[in-house]
C-alpha positions as a Markdown table, in Angstrom:
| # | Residue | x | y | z |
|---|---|---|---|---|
| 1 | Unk | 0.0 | 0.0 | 0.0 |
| 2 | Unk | 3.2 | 2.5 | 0.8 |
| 3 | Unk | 4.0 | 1.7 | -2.3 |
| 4 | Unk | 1.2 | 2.8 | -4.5 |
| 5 | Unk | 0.6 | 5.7 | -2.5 |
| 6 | Unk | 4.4 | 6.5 | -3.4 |
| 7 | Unk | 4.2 | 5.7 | -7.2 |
| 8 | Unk | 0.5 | 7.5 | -7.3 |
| 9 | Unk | 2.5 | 10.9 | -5.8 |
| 10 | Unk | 5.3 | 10.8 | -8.2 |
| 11 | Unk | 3.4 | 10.3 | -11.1 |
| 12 | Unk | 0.6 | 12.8 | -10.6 |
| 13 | Unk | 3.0 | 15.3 | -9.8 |
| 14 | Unk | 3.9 | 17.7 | -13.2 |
| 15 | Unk | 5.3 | 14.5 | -14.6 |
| 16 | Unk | 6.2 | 15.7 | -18.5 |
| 17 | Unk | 7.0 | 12.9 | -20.8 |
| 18 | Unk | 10.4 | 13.7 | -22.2 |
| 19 | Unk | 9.2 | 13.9 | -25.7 |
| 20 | Unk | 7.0 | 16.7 | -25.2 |
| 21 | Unk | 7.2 | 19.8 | -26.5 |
| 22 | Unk | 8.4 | 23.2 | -24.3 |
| 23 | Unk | 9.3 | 26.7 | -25.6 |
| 24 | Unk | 12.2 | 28.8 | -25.1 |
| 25 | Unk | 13.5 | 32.6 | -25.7 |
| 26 | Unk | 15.2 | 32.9 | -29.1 |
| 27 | Unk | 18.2 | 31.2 | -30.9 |
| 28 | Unk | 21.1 | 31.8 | -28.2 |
| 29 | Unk | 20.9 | 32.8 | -24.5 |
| 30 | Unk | 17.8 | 31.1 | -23.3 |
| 31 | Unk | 18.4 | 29.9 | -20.0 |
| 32 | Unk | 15.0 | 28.6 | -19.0 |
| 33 | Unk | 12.5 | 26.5 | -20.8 |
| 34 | Unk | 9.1 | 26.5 | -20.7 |
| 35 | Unk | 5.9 | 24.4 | -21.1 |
| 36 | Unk | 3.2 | 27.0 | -22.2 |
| 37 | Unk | 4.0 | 29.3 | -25.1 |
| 38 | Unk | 2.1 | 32.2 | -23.0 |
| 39 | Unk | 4.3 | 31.6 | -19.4 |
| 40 | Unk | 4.7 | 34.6 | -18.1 |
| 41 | Unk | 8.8 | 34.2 | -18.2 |
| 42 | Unk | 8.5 | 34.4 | -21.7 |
| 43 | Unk | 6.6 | 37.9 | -21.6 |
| 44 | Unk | 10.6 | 39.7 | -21.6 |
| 45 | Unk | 12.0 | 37.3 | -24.4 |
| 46 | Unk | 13.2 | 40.0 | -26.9 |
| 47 | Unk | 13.8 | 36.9 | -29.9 |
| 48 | Unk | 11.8 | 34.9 | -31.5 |
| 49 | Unk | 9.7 | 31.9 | -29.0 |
| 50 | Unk | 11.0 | 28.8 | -30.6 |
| 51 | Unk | 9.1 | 25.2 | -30.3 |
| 52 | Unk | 11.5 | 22.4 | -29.8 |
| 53 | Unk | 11.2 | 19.1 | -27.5 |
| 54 | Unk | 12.2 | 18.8 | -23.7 |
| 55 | Unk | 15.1 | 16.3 | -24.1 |
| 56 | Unk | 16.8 | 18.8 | -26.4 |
| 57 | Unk | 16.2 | 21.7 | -24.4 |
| 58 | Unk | 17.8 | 20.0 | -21.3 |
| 59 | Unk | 20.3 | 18.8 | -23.7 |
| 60 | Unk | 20.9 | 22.6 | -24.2 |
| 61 | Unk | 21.5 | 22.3 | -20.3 |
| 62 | Unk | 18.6 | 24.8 | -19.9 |
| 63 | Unk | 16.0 | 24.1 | -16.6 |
| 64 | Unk | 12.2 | 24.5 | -16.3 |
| 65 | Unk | 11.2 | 28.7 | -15.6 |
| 66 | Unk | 10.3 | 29.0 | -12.1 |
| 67 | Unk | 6.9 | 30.1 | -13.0 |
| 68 | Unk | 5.9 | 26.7 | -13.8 |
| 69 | Unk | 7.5 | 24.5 | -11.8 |
């Protein structure tokens, strides 16, 4: 029972399968990535929003904005 409560909180918890799709702030410089195209972190980006998936964003080395996490 400890058990599925456990696996139950991990998974319903802002799991994000890594093939999904986040946004970040332009070509070069982003530092933060971000699940919605309208999060509020992306209201200063002064470059293009650009689509891309969440295992190349990390890949990038960039980390989820701290408006969403």
């Amino acid at each position: 029972m400890k058990y599925a409560l456990l696996f139950l909180l991990i998974f319903s918890t802002s799991f994000r399968p890594l093939e999904s799709n986040v946004f970040i702030c332009g070509p070069t410089g982003a530092k933060k990535y971000h699940y919605k195209g309208t999060c509020r972190g992306l209201s200063a980006c002064r470059h293009e929003v650009i689509k891309t998936t969440l295992k190349q964003a990390q890949g990038y080395g960039l980390t989820l904005c701290g408006w969403e996490d």
